[in-house]
LOVEX-928907 format. One record per residue (C-alpha): residue in three letters; x, y, z. Coordinates in steps of 0.25 Angstrom, whole numbers, padded with zeros to 4 digits, always signed. Layout:
BEGIN
ALAXYZ/...
# end
This chain:
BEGIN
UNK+0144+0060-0033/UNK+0158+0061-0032/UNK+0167+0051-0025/UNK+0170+0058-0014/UNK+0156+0061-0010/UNK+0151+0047-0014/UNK+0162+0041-0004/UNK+0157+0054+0008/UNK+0143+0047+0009/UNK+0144+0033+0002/UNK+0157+0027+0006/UNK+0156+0015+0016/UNK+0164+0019+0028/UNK+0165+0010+0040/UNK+0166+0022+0048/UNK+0151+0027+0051/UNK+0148+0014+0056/UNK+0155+0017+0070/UNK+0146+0030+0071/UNK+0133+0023+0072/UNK+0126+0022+0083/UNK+0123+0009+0087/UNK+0109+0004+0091/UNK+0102-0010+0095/UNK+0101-0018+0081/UNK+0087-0022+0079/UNK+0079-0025+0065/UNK+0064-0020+0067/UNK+0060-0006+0071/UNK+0054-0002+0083/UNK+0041-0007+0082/UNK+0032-0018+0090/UNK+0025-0025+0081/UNK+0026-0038+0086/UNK+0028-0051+0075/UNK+0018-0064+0077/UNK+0028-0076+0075/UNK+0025-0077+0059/UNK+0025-0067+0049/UNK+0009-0063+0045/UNK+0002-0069+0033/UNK-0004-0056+0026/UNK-0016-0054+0017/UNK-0018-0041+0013/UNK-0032-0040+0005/UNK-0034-0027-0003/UNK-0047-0023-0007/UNK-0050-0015-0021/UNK-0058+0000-0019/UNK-0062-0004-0004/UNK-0065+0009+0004/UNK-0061+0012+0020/UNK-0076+0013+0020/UNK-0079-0002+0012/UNK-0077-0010+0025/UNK-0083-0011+0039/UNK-0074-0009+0047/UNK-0071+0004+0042/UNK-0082+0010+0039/UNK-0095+0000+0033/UNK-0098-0003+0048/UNK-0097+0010+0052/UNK-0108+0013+0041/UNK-0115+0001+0046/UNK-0118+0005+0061/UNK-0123+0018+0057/UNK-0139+0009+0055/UNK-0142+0019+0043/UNK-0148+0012+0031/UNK-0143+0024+0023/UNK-0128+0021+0025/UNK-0127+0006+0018/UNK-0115-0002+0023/UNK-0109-0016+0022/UNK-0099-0025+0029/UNK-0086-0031+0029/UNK-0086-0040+0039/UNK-0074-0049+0035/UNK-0066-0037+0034/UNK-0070-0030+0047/UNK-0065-0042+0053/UNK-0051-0038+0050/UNK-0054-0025+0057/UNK-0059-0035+0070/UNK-0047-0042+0069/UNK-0035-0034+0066/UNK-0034-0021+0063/UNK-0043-0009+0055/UNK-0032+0001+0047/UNK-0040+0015+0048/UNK-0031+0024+0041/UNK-0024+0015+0028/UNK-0022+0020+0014/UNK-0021+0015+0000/UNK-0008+0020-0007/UNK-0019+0026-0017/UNK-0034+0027-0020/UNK-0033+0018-0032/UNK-0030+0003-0032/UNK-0018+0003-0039/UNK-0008+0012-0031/UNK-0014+0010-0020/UNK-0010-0007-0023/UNK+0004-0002-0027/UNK+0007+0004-0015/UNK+0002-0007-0006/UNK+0011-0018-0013/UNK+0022-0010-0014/UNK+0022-0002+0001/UNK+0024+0012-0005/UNK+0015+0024-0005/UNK+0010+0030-0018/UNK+0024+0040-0017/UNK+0031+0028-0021/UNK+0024+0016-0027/UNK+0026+0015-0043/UNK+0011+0013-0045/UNK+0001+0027-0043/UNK-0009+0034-0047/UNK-0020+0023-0057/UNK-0009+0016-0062/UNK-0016+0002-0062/UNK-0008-0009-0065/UNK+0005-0003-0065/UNK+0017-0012-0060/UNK+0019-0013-0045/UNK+0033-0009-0043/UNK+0045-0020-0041/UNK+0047-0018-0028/UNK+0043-0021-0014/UNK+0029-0026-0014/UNK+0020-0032-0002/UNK+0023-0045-0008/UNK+0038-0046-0010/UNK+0039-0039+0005/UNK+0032-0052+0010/UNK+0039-0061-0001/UNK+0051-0057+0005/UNK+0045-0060+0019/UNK+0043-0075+0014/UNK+0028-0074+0011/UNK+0020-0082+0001/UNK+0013-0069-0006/UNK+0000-0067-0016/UNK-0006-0057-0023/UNK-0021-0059-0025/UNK-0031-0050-0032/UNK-0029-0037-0039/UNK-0016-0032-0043/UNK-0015-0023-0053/UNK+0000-0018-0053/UNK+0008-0028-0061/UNK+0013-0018-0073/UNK+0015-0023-0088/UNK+0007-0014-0097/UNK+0000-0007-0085/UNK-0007+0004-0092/UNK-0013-0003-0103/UNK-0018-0014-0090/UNK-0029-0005-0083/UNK-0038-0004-0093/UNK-0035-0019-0100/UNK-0046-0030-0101/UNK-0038-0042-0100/UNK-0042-0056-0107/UNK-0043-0066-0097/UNK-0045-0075-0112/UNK-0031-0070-0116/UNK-0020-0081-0119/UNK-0012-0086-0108/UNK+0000-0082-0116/UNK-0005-0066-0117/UNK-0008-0065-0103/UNK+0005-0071-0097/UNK+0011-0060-0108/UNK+0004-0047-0098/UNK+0008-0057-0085/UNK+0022-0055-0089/UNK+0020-0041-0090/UNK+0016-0038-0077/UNK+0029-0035-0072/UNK+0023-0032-0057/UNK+0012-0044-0056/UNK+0010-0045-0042/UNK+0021-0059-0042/UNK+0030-0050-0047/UNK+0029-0041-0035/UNK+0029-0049-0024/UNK+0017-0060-0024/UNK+0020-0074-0026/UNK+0007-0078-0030/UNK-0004-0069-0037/UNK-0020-0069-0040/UNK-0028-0058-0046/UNK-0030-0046-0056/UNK-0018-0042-0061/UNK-0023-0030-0067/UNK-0028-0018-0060/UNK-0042-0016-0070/UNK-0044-0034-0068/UNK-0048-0030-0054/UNK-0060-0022-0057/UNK-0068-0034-0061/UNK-0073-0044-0050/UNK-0074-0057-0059/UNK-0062-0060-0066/UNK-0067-0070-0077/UNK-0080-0063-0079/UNK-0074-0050-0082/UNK-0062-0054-0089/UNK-0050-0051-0081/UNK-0038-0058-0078/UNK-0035-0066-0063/UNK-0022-0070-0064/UNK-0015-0079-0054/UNK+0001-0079-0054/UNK+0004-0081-0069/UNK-0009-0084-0075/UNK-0021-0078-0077/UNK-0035-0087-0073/UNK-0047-0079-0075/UNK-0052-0088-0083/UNK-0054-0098-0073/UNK-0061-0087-0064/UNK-0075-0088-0067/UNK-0083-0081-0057/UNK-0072-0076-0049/UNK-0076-0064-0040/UNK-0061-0059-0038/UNK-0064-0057-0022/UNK-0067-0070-0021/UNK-0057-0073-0031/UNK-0046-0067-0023/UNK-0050-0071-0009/UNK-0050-0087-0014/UNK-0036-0085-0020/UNK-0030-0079-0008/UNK-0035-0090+0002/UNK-0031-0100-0010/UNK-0018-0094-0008/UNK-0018-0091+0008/UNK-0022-0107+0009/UNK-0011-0110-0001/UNK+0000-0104+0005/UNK-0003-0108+0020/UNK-0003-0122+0017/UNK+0009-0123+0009/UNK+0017-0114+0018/UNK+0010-0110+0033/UNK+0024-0104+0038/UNK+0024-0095+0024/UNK+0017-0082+0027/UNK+0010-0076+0015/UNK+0005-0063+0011/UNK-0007-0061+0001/UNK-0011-0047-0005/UNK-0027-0049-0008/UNK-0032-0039-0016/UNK-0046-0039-0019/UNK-0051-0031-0031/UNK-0064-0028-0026/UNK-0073-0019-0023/UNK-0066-0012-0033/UNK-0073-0009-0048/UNK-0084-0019-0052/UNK-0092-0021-0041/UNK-0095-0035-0045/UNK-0103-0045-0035/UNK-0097-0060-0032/UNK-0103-0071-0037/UNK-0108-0079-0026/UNK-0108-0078-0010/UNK-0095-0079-0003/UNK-0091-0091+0001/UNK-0094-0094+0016/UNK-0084-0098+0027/UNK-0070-0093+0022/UNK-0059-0098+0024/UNK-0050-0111+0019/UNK-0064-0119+0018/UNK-0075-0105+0015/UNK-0075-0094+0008/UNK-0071-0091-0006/UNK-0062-0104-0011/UNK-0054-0106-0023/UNK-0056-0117-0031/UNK-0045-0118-0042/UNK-0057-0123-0052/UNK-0057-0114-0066/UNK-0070-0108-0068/UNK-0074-0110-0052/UNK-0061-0105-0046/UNK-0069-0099-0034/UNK-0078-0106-0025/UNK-0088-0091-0028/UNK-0086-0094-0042/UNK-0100-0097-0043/UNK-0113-0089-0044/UNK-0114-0078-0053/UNK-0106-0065-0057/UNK-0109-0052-0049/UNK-0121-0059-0042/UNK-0117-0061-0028/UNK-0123-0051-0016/UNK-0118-0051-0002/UNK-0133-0052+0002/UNK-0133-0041+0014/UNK-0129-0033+0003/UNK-0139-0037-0010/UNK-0149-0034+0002/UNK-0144-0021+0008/UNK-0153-0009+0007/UNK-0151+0006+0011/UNK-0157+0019+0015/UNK-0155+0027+0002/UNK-0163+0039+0003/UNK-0160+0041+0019/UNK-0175+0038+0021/UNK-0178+0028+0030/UNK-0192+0028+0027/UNK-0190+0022+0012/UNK-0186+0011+0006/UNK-0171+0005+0007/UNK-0165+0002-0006/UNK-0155-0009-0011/UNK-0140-0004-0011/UNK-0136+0000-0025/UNK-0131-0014-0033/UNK-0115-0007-0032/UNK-0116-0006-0018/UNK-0121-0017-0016/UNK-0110-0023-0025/UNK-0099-0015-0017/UNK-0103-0022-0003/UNK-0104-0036-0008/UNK-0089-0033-0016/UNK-0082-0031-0001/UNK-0091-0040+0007/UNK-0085-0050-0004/UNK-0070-0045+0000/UNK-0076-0047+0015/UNK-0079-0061+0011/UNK-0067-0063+0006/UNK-0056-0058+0018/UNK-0066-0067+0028/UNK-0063-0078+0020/UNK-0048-0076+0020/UNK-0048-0072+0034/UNK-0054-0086+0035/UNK-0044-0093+0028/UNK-0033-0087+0037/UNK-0039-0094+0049/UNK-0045-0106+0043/UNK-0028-0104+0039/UNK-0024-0101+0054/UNK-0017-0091+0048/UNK-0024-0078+0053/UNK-0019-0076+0065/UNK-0006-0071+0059/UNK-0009-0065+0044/UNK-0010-0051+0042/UNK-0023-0048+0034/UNK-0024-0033+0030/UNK-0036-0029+0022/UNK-0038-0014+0015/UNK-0042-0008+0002/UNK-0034-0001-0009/UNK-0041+0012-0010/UNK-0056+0018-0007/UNK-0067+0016-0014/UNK-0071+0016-0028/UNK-0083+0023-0035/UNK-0081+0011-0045/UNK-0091+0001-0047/UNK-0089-0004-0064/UNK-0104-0007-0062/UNK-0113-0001-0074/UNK-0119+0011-0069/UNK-0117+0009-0054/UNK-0104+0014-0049/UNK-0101+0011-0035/UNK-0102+0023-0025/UNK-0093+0021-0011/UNK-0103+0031-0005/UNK-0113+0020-0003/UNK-0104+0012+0007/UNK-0096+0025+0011/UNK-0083+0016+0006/UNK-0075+0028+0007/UNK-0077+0027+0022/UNK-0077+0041+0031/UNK-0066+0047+0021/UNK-0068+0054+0008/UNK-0063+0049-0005/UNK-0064+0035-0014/UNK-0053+0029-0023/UNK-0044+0039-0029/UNK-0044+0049-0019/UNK-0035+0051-0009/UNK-0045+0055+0002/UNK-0044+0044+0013/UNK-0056+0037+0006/UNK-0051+0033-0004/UNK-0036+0028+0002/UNK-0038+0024+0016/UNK-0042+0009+0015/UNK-0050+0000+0025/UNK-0038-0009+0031/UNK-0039-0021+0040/UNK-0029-0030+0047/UNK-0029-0041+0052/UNK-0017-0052+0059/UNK-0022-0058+0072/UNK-0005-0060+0076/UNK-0003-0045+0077/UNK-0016-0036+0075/UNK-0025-0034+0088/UNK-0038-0035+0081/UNK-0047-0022+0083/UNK-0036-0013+0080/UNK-0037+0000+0072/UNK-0024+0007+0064/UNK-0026+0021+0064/UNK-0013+0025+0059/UNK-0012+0030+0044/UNK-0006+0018+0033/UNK-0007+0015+0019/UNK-0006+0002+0010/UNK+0010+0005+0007/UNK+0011+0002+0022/UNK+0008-0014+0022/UNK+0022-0017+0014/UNK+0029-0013+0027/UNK+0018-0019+0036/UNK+0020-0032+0028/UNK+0034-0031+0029/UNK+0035-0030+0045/UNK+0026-0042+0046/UNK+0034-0050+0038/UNK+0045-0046+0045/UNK+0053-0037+0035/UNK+0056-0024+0037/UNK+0048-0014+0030/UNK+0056-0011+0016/UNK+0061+0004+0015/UNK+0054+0004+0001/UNK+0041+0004+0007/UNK+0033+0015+0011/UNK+0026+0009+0020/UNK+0027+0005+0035/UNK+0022-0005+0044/UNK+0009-0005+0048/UNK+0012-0015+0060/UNK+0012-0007+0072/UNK-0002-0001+0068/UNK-0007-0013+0065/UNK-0006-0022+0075/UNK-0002-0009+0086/UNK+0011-0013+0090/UNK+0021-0003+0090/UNK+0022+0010+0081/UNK+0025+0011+0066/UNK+0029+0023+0057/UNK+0019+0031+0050/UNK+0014+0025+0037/UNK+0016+0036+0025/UNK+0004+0041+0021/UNK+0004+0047+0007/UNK-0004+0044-0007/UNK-0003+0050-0021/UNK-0013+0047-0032/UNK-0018+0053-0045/UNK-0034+0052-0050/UNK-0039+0061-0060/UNK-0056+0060-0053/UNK-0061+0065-0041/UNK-0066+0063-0028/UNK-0081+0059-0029/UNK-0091+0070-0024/UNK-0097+0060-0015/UNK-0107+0066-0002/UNK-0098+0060+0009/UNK-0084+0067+0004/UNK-0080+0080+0010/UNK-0086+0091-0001/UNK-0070+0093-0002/UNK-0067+0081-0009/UNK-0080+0079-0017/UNK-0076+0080-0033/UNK-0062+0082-0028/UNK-0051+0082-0041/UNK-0041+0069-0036/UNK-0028+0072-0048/UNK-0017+0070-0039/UNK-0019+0067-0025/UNK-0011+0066-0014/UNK-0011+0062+0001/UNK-0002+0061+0013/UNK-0003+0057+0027/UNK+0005+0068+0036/UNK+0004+0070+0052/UNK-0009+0063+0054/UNK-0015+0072+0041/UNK-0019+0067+0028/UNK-0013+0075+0018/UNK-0022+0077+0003/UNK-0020+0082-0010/UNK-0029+0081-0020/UNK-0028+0086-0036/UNK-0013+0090-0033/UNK-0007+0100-0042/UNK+0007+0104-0036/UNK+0015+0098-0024/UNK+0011+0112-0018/UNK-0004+0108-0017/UNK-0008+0108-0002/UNK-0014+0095+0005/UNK-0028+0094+0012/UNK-0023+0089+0024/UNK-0034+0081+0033/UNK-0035+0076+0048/UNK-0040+0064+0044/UNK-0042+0059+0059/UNK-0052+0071+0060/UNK-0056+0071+0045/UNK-0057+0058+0039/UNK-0066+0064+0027/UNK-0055+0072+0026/UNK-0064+0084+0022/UNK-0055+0096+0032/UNK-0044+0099+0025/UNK-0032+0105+0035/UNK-0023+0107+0023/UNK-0025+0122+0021/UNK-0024+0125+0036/UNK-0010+0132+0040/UNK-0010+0125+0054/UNK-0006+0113+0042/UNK+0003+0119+0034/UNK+0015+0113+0039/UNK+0007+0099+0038/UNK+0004+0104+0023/UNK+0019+0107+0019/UNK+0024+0093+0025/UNK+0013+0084+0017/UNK+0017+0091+0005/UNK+0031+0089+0007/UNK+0027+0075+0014/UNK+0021+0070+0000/UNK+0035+0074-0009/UNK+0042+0067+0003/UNK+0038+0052+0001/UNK+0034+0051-0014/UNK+0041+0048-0029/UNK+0036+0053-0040/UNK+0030+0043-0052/UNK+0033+0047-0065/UNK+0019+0038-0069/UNK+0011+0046-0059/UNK+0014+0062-0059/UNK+0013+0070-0048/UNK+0011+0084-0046/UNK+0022+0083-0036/UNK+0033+0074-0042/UNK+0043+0084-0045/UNK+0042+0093-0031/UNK+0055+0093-0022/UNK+0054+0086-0009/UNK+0054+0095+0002/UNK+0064+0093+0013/UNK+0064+0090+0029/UNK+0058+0100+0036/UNK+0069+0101+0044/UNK+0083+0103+0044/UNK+0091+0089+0049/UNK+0101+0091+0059/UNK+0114+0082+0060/UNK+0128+0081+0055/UNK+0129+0078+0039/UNK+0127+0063+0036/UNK+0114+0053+0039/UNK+0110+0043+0049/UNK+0113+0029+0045/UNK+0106+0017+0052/UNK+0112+0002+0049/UNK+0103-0010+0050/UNK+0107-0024+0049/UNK+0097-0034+0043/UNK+0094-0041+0031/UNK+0080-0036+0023/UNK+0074-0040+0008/UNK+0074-0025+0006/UNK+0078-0012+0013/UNK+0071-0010+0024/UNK+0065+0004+0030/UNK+0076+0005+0040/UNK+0066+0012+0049/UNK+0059+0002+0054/UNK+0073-0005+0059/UNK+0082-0003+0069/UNK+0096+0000+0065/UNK+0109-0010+0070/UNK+0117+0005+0070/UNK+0115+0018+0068/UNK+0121+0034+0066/UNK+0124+0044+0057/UNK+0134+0043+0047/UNK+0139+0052+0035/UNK+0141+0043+0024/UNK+0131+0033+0018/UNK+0138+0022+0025/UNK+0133+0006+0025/UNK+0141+0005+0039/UNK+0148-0007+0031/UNK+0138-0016+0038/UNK+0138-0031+0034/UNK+0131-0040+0030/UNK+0115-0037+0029/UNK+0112-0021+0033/UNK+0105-0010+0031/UNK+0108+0006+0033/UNK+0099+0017+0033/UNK+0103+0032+0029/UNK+0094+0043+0035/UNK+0094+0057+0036/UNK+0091+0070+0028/UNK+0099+0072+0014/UNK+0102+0087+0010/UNK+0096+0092-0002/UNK+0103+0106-0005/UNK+0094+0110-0016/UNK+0081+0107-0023/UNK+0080+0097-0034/UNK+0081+0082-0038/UNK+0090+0072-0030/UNK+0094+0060-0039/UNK+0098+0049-0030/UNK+0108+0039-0033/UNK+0109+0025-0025/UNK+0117+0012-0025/UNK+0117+0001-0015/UNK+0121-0014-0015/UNK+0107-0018-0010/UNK+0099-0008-0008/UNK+0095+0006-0004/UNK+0084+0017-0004/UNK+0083+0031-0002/UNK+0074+0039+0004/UNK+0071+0054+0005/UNK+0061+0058+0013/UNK+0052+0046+0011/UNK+0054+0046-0004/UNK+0060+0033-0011/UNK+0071+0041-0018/UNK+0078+0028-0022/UNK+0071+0013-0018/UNK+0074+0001-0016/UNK+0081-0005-0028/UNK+0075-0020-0029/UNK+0082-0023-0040/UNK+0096-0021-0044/UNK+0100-0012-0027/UNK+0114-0010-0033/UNK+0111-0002-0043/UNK+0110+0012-0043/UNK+0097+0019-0040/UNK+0092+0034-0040/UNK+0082+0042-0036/UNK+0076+0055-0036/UNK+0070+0065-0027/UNK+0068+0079-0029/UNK+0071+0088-0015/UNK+0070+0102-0010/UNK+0082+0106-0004/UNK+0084+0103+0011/UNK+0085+0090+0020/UNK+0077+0078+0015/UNK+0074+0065+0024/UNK+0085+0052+0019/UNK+0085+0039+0020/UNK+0094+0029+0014/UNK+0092+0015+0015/UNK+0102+0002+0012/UNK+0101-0011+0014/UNK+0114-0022+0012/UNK+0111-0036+0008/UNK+0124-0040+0014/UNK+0128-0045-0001/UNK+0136-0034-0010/UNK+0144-0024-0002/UNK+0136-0013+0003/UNK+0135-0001-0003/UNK+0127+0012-0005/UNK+0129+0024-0011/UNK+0121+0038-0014/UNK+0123+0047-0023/UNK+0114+0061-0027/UNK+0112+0070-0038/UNK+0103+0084-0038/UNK+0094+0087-0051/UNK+0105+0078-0059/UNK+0114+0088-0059/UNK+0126+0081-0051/UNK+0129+0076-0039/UNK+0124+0079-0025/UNK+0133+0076-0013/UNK+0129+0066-0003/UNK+0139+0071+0007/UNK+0136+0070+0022/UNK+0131+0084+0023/UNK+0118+0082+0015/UNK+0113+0071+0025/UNK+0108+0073+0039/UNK+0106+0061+0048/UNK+0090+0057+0052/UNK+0085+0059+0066/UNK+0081+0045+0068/UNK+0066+0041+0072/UNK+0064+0029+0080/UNK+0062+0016+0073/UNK+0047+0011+0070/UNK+0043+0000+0063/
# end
């Protein structure tokens, strides 16, 4: 950019402050959630290849009140308490059908159009960014990861089939530790027990089958004998939950749960849960090698819940003859998640026996639908006995709601009226911003995600959530009876799906950005077996989902689209206006930026420079309107600050937050048909270096493209929600 056009839109000039619009300063959007007087404990428990269908509340007891011997059933009645006592989530999402996206995108608050890990990419490093865990770290909370991990990096590739040596030298396995350059307390979580690896968490009995439980910087799987990992894991979050509470009451803490079951080997406990619960029941740890657990006792894979070792059904649909014993996997499946049941009554003890309940936020779901796995010789598990899958269509890695819309519960007494329902669409990337607001920190503008607090609790509105999922798998649908004959044996490749004026939008085996979507009225068609797509009454609907998708995504080079390289279609509409954008100052001091709409301004106005308003001290200025692109290509951004800024077109991350190094200079690439395209630029001043910003653009790498006034219109604003 020449200097005269760098100092027509970047120069700081005092002179546009006087032109904005002065309106009452505030911090928080419009919204009115209310606060309870401290910030919420939270334990958000995730469960391993749990279906919509797996739990009572949503479904099981549904199947239950029917009274037909031919349809078996089991209970949840732990669980269903949540549901009771707070509030059931009826339309949530995993980021993706398979564990380790769908994980990525929940710790990270980003959908699958932006998170660094997609597709199967087990074990692959979770990005260095903003994580649930350093969101509440910088929120002053004592932080644990327990369970399954399996995105800490190193050799990742070479990880997913590996059979680790729990026998190996100490000095060998501290060698791969150091390795792991996004182990989860290096992302966020100041303490950590579990599988670090993603193919550790397919086995139930650490020692027994030779995989390694490490806890902070050591691994101790030798110690673990008899171990059943739910067990194992409940007994160290409630060692830590007491810990923590006693050493500091006033610190709140968060605690990210993640069991590994019923995913894979359908392995059975050792022994009967524990009775009572609590700080004095329930599953204890003892600290004592070889007997670490208080259920360390009995022998392997013996233990059956005994309404289910009993159960009995109506195979043949014949009354009149003999009832025969579930099948030995099924069996196996029940008594896997009545153990998880066991498990989340006996930390919902613990938080009473605490006094602590009243005021900790306890969110239970799964990470995608359920499996057809079962690692059992001969016997692998069908979903169809229990209808896991629920009323939908589709299992893990499919895109159909069965296999991405995940049984969630939650529950905090403070601020949830129990009995509630949430009807409105969300997804996992959803809970780093809902976690944010409950801290008291404002959503950062790196984040995908909005809070889900309004809905939860039903007090006030909040924005809609993003619905939109990417994912490749070279199987297919199972041809099972209860599936729409559509979707039976149905090729998955490439699929792709996005939530658009209250219609799902699907695209399965996709070949060309051109391929049209199945579009379904999933309030109507919950199988999703009528497909609307091909009717003309939806044609406008079908050309905005297919411009929606290119709008809010970044191609991955490590996970290649049939898409990546299409131009970004434009507004629909022309903006109106003079040349130049709206600018909206705020005044506050954040860890991060923070999505400026969910705040109110201190001022506001259009202005044609990109000009900080030489604010002082700690402030922040967003930039937003429409940018001008005269012709179809690539646009290579380039973008300095002294502390921070991002820029967005249409929703696309074009340039992020920089975490590391903010004054530097940072570029980013989008490719755009010609005409006006939605802009956003946000900054943020940390009242330490001088402020400064500045933007500069090239088209296809060929030179220079002014940013003069007149290729910016100013945004109409929308009112502020939070």
């Amino acid at each position: 950019m020449s200097k005269i056009a760098r100092r027509e839109f970047v120069k700081l000039s005092g002179a546009a402050v006087a032109s904005l619009a002065a309106v009452p300063p505030g911090s928080l959007g419009a919204r009115t959630v209310g606060r309870p007087a401290q910030r919420p404990n939270i334990v958000f428990i995730l469960c391993d290849d749990l279906g919509f269908g797996d739990i009572g509340a949503f479904y099981q007891n549904q199947r239950a009140a029917l009274h037909d011997r031919a349809v078996p059933a089991f209970s949840t009645p732990n669980i269903d308490s949540l549901a009771r006592d707070g509030v059931k989530v009826v339309q949530h999402y995993s980021a993706a059908p398979v564990c380790a996206p769908s994980r990525a995108s929940l710790l990270s608050g980003l959908t699958q159009g932006n998170a660094n890990v997609r597709d199967n990419q087990f074990d692959k490093a979770l990005a260095d960014s903003h994580t649930l865990g350093t969101v509440l770290q910088q929120a002053g909370y004592a932080t644990a990861a327990i369970g399954k991990w399996g995105l800490q990096g190193g050799d990742w590739e070479s990880q997913q089939n590996k059979n680790p040596s729990i026998n190996a030298p100490a000095s060998e396995k501290a060698a791969e530790y150091a390795t792991w350059d996004a182990y989860p307390t290096r992302r966020g979580f100041d303490y950590f027990f579990g599988y670090v690896r993603h193919i550790d968490g397919h086995f139930h009995y650490p020692k027994e089958d030779g995989r390694e439980v490490w806890q902070n910087d050591r691994e101790i799987a030798a110690d673990l004998d008899k171990c059943y990992t739910t067990d194992l894991w409940t007994a160290q979050a409630k060692k830590w939950i007491t810990d923590k509470t006693a050493a500091n009451p006033a610190k709140p803490f968060f605690v990210y749960l993640a069991y590994d079951t019923p995913h894979a080997k359908l392995q059975n406990p050792p022994c009967p849960y524990p009775a009572g619960g609590g700080l004095k029941g329930g599953v204890q740890w003892t600290g004592k090698p070889h007997a670490m657990l208080n259920t360390a006792e009995g022998s392997l894979d013996s233990y059956m819940f005994p309404e289910y070792a009993q159960s009995t059904w109506d195979d043949d649909h014949n009354p009149a003859t003999p009832e025969v014993p579930w099948p030995d996997v099924q069996q196996r499946y029940a008594n896997d998640v009545r153990r998880i049941d066991s498990g989340v009554g006996d930390i919902l003890q613990l938080l009473k026996d605490l006094k602590i309940d009243n005021n900790t936020m306890v969110v239970f779901t799964s990470d995608n639908g359920p499996s057809i796995e079962s690692y059992l010789d001969g016997e692998p598990y069908a979903p169809t006995f229990f209808r896991g899958y629920g009323p939908f269509d589709g299992i893990k890695r499919d895109t159909w709601e069965g296999g991405m819309r995940e049984p969630t519960l939650v529950r905090w007494p403070a601020m949830i009226p129990a009995g509630r329902v949430d009807s409105q669409p969300s997804g996992q990337w959803d809970w780093l911003a809902t976690f944010a607001e409950a801290a008291g920190l404002p959503v950062p503008a790196a984040s995908d995600g909005v809070s889900l607090l309004p809905s939860l609790t039903g007090r006030g509105q909040r924005r809609q959530s993003t619905i939109y999922l990417e994912y490749f798998e070279g199987g297919t649908t199972p041809k099972f009876s209860d599936f729409s004959p559509a979707h039976r044996g149905r090729k998955r490749g490439q699929m792709q799906n996005v939530y658009l004026n209250g219609y799902m939008g699907v695209r399965y085996d996709v070949k060309s950005v051109d391929d049209d979507f199945e579009i379904y009225d999933l309030d109507k068609d919950i199988q999703e077996a009528h497909d609307l797509g091909k009717d003309p009454k939806f044609a406008r609907l079908q050309t905005a989902m297919k411009a929606r998708v290119l709008q809010l995504r970044v191609p991955n080079a490590t996970t290649p689209r049939p898409y990546d390289n299409a131009l970004v279609p434009p507004a629909t509409r022309t903006p109106g206006g003079k040349p130049g954008l709206t600018r909206s100052i705020f005044k506050g001091d954040w860890p991060w930026l923070p999505d400026f709409r969910t705040l109110k301004p201190a001022r506001r106005g259009e202005t044609k420079t990109l000009d900080l308003g030489q604010g002082s001290g700690r402030f922040g200025v967003a930039f937003e309107g429409y940018f001008y692109a005269a012709q179809p290509g690539e646009y290579t951004f380039a973008l300095e600050s002294d502390t921070g800024a991002m820029l967005f077109l249409h929703d696309i991350r074009v340039i992020g937050e920089p975490l590391k190094n903010a004054a530097a200079l940072h570029t980013g690439s989008v490719r755009l048909e010609a005409g006006w395209h939605p802009f956003r630029l946000y900054y943020r001043h940390a009242g330490i270096a001088n402020p400064r910003l500045e933007l500069t653009c090239q088209l296809d790498g060929k030179g220079e493209y002014k940013l003069s006034p007149e290729v910016f219109r100013p945004a109409v604003l929308t009112p502020v929600l939070g």
